[in-house]
C-alpha positions as a printed NumPy array, in Angstrom:
array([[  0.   ,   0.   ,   0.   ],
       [  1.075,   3.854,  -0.9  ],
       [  1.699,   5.425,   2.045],
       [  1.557,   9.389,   2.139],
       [  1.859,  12.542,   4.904],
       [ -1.087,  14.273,   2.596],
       [ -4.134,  12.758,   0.684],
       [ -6.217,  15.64 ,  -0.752],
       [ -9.583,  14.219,  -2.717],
       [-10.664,  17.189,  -4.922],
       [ -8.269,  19.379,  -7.568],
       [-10.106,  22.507,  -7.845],
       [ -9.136,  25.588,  -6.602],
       [ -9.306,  24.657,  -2.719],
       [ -7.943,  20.743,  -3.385],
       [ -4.774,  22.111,  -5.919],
       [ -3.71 ,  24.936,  -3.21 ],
       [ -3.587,  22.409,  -0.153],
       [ -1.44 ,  19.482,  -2.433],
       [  0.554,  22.494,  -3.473],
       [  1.148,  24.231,  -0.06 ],
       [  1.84 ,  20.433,   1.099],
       [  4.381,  20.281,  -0.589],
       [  5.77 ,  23.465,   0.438],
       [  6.444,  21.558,   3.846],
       [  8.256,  18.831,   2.367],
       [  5.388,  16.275,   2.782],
       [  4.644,  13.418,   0.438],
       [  1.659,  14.253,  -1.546],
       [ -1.304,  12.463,  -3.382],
       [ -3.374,  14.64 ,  -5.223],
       [ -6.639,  12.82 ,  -6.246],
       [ -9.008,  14.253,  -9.54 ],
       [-11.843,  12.349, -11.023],
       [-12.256,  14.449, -14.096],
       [-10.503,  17.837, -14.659],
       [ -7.936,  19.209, -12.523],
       [ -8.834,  23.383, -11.856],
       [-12.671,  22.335, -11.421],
       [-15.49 ,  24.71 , -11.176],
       [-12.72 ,  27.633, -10.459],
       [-11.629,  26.394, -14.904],
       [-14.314,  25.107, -16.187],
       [-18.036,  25.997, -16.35 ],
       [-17.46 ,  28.59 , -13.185],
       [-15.368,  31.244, -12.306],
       [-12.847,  31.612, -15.375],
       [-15.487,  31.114, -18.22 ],
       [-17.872,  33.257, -17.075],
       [-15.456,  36.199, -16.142],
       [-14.273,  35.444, -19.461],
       [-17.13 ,  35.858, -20.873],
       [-17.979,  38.797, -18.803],
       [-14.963,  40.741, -20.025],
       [-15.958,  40.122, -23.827],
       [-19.256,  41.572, -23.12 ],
       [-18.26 ,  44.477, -21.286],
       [-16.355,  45.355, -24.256],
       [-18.769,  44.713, -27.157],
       [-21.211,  46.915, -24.965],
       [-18.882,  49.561, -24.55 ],
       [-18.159,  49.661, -28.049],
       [-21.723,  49.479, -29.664],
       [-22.326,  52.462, -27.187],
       [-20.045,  54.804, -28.564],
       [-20.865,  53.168, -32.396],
       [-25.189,  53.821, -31.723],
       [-24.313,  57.187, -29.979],
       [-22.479,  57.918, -33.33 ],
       [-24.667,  57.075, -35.456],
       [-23.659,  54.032, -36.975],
       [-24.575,  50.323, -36.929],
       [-23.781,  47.855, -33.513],
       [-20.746,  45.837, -34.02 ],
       [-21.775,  42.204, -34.308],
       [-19.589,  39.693, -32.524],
       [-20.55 ,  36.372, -33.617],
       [-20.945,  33.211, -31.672],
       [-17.873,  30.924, -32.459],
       [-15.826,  34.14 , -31.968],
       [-16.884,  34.069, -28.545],
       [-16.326,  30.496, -28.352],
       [-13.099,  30.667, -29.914],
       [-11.949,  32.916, -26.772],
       [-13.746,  31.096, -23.836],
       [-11.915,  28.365, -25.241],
       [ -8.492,  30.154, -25.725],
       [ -8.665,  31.541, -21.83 ],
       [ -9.556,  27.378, -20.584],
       [ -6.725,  25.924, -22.817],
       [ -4.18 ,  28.302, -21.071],
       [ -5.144,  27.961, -17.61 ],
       [ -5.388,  24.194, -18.002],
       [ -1.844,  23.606, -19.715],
       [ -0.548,  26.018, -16.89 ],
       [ -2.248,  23.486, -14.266],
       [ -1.064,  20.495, -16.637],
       [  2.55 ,  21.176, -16.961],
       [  2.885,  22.288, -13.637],
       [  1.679,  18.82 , -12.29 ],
       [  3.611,  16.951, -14.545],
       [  6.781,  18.833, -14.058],
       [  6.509,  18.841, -10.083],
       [  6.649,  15.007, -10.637],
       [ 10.298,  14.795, -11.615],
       [ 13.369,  14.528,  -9.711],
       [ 13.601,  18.012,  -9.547],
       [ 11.162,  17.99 ,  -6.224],
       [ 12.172,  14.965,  -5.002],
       [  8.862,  13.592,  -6.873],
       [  6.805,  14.735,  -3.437],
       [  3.816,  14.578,  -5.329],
       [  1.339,  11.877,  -6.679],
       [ -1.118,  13.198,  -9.527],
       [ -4.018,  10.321,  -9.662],
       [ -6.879,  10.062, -11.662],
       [-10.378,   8.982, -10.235],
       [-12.591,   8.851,  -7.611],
       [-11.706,   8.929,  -4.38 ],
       [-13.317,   7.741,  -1.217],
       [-12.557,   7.245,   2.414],
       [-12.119,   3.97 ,   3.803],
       [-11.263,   4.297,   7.038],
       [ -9.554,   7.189,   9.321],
       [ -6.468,   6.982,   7.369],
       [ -7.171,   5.039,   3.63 ],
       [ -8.754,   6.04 ,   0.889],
       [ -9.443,   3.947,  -2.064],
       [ -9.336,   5.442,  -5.538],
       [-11.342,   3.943,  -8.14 ],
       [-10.751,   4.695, -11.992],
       [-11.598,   2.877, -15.547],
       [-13.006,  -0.015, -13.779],
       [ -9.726,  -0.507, -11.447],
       [ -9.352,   0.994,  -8.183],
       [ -6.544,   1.049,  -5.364],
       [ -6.4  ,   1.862,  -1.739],
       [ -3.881,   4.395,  -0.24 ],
       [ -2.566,   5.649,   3.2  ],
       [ -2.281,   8.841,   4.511],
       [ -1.533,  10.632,   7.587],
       [ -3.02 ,  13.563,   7.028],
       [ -6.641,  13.948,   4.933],
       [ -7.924,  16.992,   3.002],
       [-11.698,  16.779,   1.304],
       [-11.846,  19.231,  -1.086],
       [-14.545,  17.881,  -3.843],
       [-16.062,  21.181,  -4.361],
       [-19.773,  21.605,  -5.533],
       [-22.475,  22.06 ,  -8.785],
       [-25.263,  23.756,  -9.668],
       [-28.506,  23.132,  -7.704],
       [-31.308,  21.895,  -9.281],
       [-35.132,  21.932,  -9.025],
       [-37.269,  18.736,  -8.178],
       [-39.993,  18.762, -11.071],
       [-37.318,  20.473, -13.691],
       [-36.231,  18.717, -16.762],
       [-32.844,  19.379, -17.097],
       [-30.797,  18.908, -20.547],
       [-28.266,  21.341, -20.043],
       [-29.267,  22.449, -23.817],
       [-32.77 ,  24.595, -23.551],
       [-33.175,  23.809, -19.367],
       [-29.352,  24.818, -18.331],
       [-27.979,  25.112, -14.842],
       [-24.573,  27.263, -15.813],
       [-22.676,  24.128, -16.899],
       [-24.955,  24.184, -19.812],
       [-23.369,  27.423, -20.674],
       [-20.549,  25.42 , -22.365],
       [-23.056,  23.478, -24.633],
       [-24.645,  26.885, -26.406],
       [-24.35 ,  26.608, -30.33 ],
       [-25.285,  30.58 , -30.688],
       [-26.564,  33.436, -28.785],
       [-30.647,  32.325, -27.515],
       [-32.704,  35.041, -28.995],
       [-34.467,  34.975, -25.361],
       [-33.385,  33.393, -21.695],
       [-35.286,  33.383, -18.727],
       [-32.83 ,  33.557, -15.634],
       [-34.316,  31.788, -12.576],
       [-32.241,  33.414,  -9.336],
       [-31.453,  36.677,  -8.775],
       [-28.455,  36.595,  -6.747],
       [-24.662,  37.178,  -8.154],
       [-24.72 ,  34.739, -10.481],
       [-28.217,  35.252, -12.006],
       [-27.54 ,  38.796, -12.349],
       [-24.079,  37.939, -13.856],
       [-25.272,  35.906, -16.758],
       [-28.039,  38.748, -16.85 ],
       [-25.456,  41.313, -17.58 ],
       [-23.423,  39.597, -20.153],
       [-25.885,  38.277, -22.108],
       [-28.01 ,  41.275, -22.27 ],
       [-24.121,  43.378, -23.254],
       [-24.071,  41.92 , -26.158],
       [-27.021,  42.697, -26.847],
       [-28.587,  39.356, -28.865],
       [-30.665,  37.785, -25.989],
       [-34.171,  39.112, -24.414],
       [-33.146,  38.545, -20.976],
       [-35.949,  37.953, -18.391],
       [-34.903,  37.681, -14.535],
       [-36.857,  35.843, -12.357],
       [-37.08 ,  37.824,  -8.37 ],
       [-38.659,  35.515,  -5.935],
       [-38.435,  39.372,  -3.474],
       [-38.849,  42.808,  -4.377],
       [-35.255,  44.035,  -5.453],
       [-32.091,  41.705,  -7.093],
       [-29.005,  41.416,  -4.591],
       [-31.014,  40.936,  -1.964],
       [-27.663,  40.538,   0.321],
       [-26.846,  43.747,  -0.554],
       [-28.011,  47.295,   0.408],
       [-30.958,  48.698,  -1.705],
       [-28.411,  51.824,  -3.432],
       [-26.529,  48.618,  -4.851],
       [-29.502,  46.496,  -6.276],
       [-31.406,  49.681,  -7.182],
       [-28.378,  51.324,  -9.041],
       [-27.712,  47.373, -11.15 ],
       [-31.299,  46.492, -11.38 ],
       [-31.853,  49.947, -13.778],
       [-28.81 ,  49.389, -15.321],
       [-30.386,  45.659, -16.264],
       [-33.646,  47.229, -17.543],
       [-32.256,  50.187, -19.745],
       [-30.395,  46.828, -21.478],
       [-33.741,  45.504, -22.565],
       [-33.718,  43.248, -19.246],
       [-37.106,  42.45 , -17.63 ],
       [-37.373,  41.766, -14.257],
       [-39.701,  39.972, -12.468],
       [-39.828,  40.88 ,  -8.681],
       [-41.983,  39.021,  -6.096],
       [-42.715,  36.228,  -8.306],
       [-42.873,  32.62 ,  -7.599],
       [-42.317,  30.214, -10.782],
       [-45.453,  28.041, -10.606],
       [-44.214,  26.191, -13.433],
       [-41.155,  25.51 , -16.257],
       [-41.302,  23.23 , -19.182],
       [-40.384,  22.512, -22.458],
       [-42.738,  23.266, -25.526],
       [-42.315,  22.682, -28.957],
       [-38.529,  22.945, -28.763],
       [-39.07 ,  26.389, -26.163],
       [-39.401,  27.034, -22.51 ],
       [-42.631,  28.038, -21.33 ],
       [-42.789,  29.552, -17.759],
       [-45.647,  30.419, -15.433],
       [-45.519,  32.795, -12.905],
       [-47.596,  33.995,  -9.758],
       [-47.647,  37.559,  -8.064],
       [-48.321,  38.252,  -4.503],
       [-51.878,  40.142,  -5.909],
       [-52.587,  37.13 ,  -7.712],
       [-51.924,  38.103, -10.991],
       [-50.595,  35.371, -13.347],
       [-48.184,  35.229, -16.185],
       [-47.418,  33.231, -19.121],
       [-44.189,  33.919, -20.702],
       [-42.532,  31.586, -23.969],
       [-38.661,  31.911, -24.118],
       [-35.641,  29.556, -25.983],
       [-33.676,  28.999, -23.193],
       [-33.74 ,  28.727, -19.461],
       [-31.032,  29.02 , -17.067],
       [-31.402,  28.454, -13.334],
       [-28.501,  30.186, -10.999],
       [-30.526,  29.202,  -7.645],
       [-27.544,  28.121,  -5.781],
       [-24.64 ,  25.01 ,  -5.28 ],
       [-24.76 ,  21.692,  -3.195],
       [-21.819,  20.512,  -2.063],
       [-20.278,  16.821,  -3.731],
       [-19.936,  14.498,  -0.959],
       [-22.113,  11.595,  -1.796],
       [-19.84 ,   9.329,  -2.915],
       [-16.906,  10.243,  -0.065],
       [-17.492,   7.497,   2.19 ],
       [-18.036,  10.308,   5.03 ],
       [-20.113,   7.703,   6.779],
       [-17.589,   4.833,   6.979],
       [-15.476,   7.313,   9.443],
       [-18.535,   9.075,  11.144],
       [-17.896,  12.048,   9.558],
       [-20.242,  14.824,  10.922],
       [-22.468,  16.601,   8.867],
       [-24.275,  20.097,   9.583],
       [-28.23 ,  19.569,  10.471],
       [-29.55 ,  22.028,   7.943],
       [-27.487,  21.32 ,   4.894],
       [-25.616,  18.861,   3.483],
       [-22.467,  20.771,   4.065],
       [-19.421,  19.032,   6.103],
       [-19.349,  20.426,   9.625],
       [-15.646,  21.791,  10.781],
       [-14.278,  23.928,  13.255],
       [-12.046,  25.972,  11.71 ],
       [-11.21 ,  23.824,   8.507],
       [-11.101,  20.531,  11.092],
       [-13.856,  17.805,  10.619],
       [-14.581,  15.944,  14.23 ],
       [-12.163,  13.317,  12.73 ],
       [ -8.772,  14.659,  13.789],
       [ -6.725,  14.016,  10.845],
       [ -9.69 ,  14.911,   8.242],
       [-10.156,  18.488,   6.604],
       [-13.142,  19.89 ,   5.068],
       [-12.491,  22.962,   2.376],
       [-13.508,  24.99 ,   0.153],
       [-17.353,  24.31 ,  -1.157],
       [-18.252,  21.23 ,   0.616],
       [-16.911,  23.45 ,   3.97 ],
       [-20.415,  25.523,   3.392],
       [-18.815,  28.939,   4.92 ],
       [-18.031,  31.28 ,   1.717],
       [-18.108,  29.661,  -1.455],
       [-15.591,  31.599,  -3.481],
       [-12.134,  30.513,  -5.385],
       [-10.005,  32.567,  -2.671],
       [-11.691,  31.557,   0.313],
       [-11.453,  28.298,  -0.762],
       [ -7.493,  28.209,  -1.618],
       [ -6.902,  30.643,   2.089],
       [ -8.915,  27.441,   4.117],
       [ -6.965,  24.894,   2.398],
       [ -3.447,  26.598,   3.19 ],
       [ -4.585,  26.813,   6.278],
       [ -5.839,  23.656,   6.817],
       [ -2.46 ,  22.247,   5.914],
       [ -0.745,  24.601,   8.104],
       [ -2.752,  23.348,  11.052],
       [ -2.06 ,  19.688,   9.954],
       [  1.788,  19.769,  10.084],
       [  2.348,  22.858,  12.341],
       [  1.633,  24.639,  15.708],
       [ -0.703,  26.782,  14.146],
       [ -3.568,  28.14 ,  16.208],
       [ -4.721,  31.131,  14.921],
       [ -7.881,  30.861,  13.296],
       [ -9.382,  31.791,  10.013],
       [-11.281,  35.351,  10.012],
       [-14.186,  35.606,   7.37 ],
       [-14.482,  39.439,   8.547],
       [-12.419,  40.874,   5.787],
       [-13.103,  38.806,   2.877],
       [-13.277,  40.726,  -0.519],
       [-15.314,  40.027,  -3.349],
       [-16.21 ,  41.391,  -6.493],
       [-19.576,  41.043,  -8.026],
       [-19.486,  41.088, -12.166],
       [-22.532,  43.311, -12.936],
       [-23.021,  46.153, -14.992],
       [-21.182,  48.26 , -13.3  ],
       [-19.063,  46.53 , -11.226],
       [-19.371,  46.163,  -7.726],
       [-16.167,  45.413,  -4.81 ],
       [-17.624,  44.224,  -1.039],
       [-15.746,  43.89 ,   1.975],
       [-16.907,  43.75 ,   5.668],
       [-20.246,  44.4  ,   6.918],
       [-23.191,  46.485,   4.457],
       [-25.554,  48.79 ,   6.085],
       [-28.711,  46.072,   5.983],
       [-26.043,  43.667,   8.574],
       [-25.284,  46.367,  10.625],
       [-28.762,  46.992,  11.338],
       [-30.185,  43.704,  11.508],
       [-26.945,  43.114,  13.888],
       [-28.241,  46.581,  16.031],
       [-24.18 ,  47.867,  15.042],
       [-24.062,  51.517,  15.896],
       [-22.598,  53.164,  12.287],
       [-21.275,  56.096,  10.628],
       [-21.853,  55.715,   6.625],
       [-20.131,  58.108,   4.097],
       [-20.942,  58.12 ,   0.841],
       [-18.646,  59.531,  -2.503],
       [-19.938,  59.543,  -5.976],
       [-18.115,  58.657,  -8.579],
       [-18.864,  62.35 , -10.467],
       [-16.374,  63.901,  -8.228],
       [-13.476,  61.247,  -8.81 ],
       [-10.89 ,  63.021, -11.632],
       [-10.515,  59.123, -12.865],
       [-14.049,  58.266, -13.372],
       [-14.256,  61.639, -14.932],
       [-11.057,  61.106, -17.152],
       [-13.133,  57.63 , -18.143],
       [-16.25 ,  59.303, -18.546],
       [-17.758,  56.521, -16.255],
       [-19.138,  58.774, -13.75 ],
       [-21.566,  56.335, -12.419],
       [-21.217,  54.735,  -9.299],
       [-20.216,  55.319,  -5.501],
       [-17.873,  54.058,  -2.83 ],
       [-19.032,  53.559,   0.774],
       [-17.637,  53.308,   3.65 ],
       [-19.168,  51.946,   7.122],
       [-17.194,  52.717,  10.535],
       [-17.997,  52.379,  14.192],
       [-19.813,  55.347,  15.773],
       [-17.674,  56.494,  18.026],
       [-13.963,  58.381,  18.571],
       [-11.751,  55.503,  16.492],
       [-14.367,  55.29 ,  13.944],
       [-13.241,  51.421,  13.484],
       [-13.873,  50.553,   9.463],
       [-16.564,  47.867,   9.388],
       [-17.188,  47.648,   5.723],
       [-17.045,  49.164,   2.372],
       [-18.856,  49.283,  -0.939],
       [-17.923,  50.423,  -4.161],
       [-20.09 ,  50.343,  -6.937],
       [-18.552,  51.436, -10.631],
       [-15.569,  51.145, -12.858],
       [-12.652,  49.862, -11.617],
       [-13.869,  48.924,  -8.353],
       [-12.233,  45.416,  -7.591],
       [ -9.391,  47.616,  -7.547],
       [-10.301,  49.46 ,  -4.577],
       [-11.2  ,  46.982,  -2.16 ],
       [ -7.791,  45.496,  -1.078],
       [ -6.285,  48.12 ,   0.827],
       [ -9.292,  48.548,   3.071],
       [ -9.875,  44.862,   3.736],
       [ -6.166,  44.979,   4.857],
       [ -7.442,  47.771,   7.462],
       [-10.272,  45.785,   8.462],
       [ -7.833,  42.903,   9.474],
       [ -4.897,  45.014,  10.926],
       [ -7.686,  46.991,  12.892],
       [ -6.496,  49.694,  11.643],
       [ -7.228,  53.578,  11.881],
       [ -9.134,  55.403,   9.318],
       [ -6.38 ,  58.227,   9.848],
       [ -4.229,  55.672,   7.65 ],
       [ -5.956,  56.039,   4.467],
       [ -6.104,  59.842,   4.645],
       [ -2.386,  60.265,   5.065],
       [ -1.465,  57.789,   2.711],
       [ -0.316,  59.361,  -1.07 ],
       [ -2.666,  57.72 ,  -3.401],
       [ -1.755,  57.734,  -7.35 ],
       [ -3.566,  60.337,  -8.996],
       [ -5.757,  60.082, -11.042],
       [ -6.912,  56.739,  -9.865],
       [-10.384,  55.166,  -8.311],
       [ -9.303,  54.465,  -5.535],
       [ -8.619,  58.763,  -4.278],
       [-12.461,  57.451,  -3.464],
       [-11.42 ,  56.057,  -0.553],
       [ -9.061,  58.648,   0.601],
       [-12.203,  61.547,   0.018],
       [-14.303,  58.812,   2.421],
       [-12.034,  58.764,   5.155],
       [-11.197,  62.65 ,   4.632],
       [-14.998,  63.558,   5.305],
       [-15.339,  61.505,   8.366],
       [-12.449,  63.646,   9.578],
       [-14.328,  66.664,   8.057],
       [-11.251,  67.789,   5.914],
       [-12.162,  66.444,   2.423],
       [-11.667,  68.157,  -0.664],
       [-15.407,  69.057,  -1.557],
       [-17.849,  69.412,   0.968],
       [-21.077,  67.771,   1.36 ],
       [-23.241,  70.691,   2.233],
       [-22.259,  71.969,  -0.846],
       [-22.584,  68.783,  -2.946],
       [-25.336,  66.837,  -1.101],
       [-26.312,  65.422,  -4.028],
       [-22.634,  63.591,  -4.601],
       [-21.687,  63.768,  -0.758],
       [-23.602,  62.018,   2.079],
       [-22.338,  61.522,   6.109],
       [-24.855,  59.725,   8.496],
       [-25.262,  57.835,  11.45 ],
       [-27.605,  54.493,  11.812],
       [-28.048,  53.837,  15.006],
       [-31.566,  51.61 ,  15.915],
       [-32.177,  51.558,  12.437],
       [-32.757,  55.707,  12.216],
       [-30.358,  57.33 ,   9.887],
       [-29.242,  60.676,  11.006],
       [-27.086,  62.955,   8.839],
       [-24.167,  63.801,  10.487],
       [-22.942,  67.639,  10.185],
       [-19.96 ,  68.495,   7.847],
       [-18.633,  71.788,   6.057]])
């Protein structure tokens, strides 16, 4: 029997940075894949629809200026699209291919074991790998589970992954659908919203089970995207419930209900759902070590990366904390960190930044206003359009806003931030930094920032908390906003 210090089952994102950071500590490692190393993170996820994303952006931007002109939409046809989705997978998996295969050679002392197939726990420290009919059982010290997730489907949906998708059907579109209904309105549903209503070929409808998209997110943000959706031709369905979805005559026809009782039949070509991921952990053998699952979900349950088995790791997806690429490569370093060190500081969630790929962008970190209320957090908010930032001028992509949320009192603690506009993943770093050094808002204001840039945003924030920023809000109260929330009552605070 193999015996190895690391057995990680899983090589997406979270699975590929724990073999990887393994093997940073000298430790022999098995790396176990059933079908494509990079997982959701490569394929059908993260890095196709960004890609995709990107492309749109651009064709929208482009037919702006070319209708505003006067002349005819550039037309950017389907295999061209292909053609680069497929471009931007090939590199990223020949990266992750060559790396593996090069990492196996004497050059690193061959402390790693790439194996395809299925792996599943056996006992506390086997696992038996099953592939092409064969299988094999190895040893490990240490175990990391990191098999990721997939799109959630409905009970009573037919799904072909052709005209019923989930967003691995993405991959399997011939040409642009001349319609879509989008069931979900959360990031991703509003993500495929955007791009396929950018370039401009699809009638997108959105399907809102509440009043407003993003509900996570503070009403300025869902408002501000949701009209942004709508002057793109999107329609959008708030407080509906889908009574039914089917095929017909090659189409999609969907019913839906309204809370005043009104119903509505709508016809489309495609459907996609974006209504959430379940973790992948049938087939893991969880329950041949006792493996404890939480009650409400079919999530793994773990304190602080560590299952109640002491040698077994849950990460990434199947974890059920934040299900994002980065969260899920920061649990599995640290999972291996606490396996074959002293380690005992724990992960933080607190500052986690994430960017949302909507039209326009949108950057999160920390707390929003809607927490801090429902979590009765005393606040100071201030608010900074993007019409006073010389780079969004320069760009002449003045809409937008950054915000920032501190604690109400002397230190003014940051909590949280916003920003909402062009260029706004790149503003969100620096502060999420500050929210895990503790740090004072005093260092922002202080701090030279590159000019023009975005991110002087920030700096104006921080400067009108201290009431010394460059405009002033009773001036530009339309562009410039300080207030307090305390009990839920917002109170503007007084500035020059």
């Amino acid at each position: 029997m193999n015996n190895f210090d690391l057995i990680v089952i899983g090589g997406g994102p979270a699975g590929y940075a724990a073999a990887m950071r393994g093997i940073d500590f000298g430790k022999k490692v098995c790396l176990i894949e059933k079908k494509r190393v990079g997982g959701a993170g490569v394929y059908n996820g993260a890095l196709t629809s960004k890609t995709l994303w990107e492309l749109a952006n651009k064709v929208a931007g482009i037919n702006e200026s070319l209708i505003s002109g006067g002349r005819s939409a550039y037309d950017v046809p389907w295999k061209t699209v292909r053609k680069v989705l497929d471009e931007a997978v090939f590199e990223r998996k020949f990266q992750y291919s060559c790396h593996i295969k090069l990492l196996q050679t004497e050059t690193t002392g061959k402390l790693l074991r790439y194996e395809r197939g299925s792996g599943s726990l056996v006992s506390q420290n086997e696992v038996k790998i099953k592939h092409n009919g064969s299988e094999k059982t190895i040893r490990g010290e240490k175990i990391i589970l990191a098999t990721g997730s997939r799109p959630r489907r409905i009970s009573g949906i037919k799904f072909d992954e052709k005209t019923i998708l989930t967003s691995d059907g993405i991959d399997h579109l011939n040409d642009y659908p001349k319609s879509m209904v989008i069931v979900g309105a959360g990031v991703i549903g509003c993500e495929y919203a955007t791009i396929f209503s950018n370039f401009g070929k699809t009638k997108v409808y959105l399907i809102d089970r509440q009043d407003h998209i993003l509900p996570f997110e503070d009403r300025d943000i869902s408002s501000l995207v949701a009209s942004n959706l709508e002057a793109q031709g999107v329609t959008i369905h708030n407080n509906a419930h889908l009574e039914r979805l089917e095929q017909k005559d090659g189409q999609v026809e969907y019913e839906l209900k309204y809370p005043d009782g009104k119903t509505e039949i709508i016809q489309v070509e495609k459907a996609l759902f974006a209504v959430g991921r379940v973790p992948n952990v049938e087939s893991l053998g969880l329950e041949n070590v006792g493996i404890e699952m939480s009650q409400r979900s079919r999530h793994i349950r773990d304190t602080d990366t560590l299952t109640n088995i002491p040698n077994i790791y849950a990460v990434g997806d199947i974890s059920g904390h934040i299900a994002l690429v980065n969260m899920g490569e920061i649990e599995a370093r640290h999972a291996v960190e606490k396996a074959f060190t002293n380690k005992s500081e724990k992960l933080s969630y607190d500052n986690v930044c994430t960017i949302m790929f909507l039209k326009p962008e949108v950057a999160a970190v920390g707390l929003n206003e809607s927490q801090c209320i429902e979590k009765n957090i005393p606040v100071k908010v201030v608010k900074v359009d993007y019409s006073v930032i010389a780079r969004a001028i320069a760009m002449r992509k003045t809409q937008g806003f950054f915000k920032i949320i501190v604690s109400n009192d002397e230190k003014m603690t940051i909590l949280g931030m916003r920003v909402v506009g062009e260029h706004a993943s790149t503003a969100i770093q620096a502060v999420g930094l500050l929210i895990q050094m503790n740090a004072p808002i005093e260092v922002l204001s202080e701090l030279v920032h590159p000019h023009p840039s975005i991110v002087e945003g920030i700096q104006e924030c921080v400067r009108m908390l201290l009431n010394k920023s460059l405009f002033k809000s009773s001036v530009f109260k339309d562009k410039l906003a300080c207030y307090s929330l305390v009990d839920g009552v917002k109170t503007p605070l007084e500035r020059l």
